[in-house]
C-alpha positions in Angstrom: -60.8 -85.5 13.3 -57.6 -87.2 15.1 -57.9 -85.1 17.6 -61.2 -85.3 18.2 -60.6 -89.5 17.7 -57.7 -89.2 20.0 -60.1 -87.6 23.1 -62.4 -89.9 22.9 -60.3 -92.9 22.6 -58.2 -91.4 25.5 -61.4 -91.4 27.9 -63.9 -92.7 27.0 -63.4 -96.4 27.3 -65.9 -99.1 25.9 -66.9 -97.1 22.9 -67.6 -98.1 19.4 -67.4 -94.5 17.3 -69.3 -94.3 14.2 -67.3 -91.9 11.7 -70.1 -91.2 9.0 -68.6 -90.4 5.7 -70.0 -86.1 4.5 -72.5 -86.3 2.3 -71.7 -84.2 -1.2 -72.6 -80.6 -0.6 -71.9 -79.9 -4.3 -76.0 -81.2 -4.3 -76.8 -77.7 -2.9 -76.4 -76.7 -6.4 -79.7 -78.7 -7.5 -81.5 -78.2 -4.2 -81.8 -74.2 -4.4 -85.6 -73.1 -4.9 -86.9 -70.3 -3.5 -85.9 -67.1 -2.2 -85.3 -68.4 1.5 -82.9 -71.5 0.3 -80.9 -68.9 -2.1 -80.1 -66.5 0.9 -79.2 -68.9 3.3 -77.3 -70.9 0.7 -75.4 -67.9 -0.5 -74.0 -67.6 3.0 -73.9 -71.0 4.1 -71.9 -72.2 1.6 -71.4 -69.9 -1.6 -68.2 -72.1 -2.5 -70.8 -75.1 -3.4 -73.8 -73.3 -4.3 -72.6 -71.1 -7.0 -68.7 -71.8 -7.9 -67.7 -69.3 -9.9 -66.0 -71.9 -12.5 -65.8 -75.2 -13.5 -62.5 -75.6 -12.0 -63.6 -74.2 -8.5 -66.6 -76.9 -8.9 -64.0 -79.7 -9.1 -61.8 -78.4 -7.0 -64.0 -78.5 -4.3 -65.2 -82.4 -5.5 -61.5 -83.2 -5.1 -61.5 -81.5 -1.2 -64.4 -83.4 -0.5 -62.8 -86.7 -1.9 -59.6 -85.6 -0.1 -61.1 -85.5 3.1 -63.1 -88.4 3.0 -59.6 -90.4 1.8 -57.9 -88.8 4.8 -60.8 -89.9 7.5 -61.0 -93.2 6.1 -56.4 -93.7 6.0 -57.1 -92.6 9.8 -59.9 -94.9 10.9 -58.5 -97.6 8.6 -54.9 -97.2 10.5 -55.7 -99.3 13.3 -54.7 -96.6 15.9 -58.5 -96.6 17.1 -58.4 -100.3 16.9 -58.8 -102.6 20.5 -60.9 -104.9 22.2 -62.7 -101.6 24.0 -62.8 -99.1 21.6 -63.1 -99.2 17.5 -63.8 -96.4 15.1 -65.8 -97.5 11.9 -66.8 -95.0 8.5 -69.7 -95.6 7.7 -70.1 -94.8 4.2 -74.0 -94.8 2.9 -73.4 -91.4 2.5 -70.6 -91.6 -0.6 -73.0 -92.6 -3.6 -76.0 -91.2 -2.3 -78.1 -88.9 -4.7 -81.2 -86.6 -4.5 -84.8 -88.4 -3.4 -87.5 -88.0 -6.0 -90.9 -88.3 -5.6 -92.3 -91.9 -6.4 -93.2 -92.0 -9.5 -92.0 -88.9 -11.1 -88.0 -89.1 -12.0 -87.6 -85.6 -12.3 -89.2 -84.1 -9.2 -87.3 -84.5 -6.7 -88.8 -84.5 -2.9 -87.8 -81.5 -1.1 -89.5 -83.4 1.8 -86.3 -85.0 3.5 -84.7 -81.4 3.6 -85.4 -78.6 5.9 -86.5 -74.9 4.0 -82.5 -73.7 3.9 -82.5 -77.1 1.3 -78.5 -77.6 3.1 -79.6 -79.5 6.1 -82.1 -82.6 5.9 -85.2 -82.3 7.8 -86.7 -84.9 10.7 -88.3 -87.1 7.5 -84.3 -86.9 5.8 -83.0 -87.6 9.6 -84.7 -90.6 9.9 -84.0 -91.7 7.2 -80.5 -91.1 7.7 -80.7 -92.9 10.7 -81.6 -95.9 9.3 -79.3 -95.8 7.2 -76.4 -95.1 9.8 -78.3 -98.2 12.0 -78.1 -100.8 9.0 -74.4 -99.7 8.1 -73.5 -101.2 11.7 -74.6 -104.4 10.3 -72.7 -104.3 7.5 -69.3 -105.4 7.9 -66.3 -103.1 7.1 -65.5 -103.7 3.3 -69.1 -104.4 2.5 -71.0 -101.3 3.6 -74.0 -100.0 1.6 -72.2 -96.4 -0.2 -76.3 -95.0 -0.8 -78.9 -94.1 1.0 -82.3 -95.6 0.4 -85.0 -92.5 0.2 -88.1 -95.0 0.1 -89.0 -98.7 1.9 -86.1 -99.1 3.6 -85.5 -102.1 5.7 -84.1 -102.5 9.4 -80.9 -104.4 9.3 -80.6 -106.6 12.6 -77.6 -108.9 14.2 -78.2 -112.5 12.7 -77.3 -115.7 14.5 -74.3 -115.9 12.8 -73.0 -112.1 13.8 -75.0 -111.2 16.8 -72.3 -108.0 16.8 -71.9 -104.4 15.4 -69.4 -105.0 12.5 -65.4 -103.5 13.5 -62.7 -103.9 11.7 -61.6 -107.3 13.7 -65.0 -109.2 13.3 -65.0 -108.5 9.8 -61.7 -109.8 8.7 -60.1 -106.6 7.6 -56.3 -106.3 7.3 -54.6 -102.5 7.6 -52.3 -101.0 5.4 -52.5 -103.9 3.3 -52.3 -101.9 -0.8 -55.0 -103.9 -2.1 -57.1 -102.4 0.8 -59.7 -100.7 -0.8 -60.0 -97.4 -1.2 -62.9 -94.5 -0.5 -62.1 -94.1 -3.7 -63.2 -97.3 -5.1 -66.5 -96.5 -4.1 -67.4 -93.6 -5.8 -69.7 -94.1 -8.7 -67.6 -92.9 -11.8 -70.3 -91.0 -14.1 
């Protein structure tokens, strides 16, 4: 990711970067039905589809966790940082968990995700949008950490922050230790 950071702060100038935070592929595992989503699954990603054992299904949360931690020490540096250019995580994807359908807890609605059941379809896309749209809106230390399936709202600048939230308009310090961490977000089951 640096380098790819490091190209686009080196020429591109004026640019606010979204960096959105991966969303947990170990939710493959509950998504597989049907033939089509088992074969693509089993080559897509094996590693979270089936583990082989408990330890390679927490080794691959603490990857996941590991990477997100290592995006967020990089955007949270303050090397991407200026009055032209900021990169922001966006982080609606940390806590987010499956959609089910209204009204029935344990159905969930294979709608948002394309036939594979690894990639969201256009329904899931929009409303990942959304949710990437409002999390500009949210300043940096108070960004929404799920996605909301159902009724979600459009967040828009207010009078009093007619801006996308950076780290400068929304009073964050870097590499201060009581900075919080990805890690603080996570739900802990």
């Amino acid at each position: 990711m640096k380098a790819g950071f490091d190209i686009l702060y080196n020429n591109i100038p004026r640019a606010f970067v979204n960096s959105v935070v991966l969303l947990d592929v170990g939710l493959v595992q509950i998504l597989r039905k049907g033939i089509i989503s088992d074969l693509v699954l089993c080559f897509a990603c094996s590693c979270a589809t089936y583990p082989k054992t408990d330890e390679d299904a927490a080794r691959l949360v603490q990857y996941r966790l590991a990477y997100q931690q290592g995006l967020q020490d990089l955007v949270d540096s303050g090397a991407y940082e200026t009055d032209n250019f900021t990169v922001v995580n966006q982080l609606f994807f940390v806590n987010t968990t499956l959609p089910y359908v209204e009204g029935k807890d344990d159905v969930i609605d294979y709608s948002f995700f394309a036939i594979d059941r690894f990639h969201i379809s256009q329904k899931g896309q929009a409303v990942a949008g959304l949710s990437l749209w409002n999390s500009m809106f949210e300043p940096v230390g108070n960004k929404s950490t799920s996605v909301q399936w159902t009724n979600g709202n459009i967040l828009c600048p207010t009078e009093d922050s007619p801006y996308l939230f950076t780290h400068r308009n929304s009073n964050t310090t870097y590499y201060l230790p009581e900075r919080k961490l990805l890690a603080d977000y996570v739900k802990k089951d």
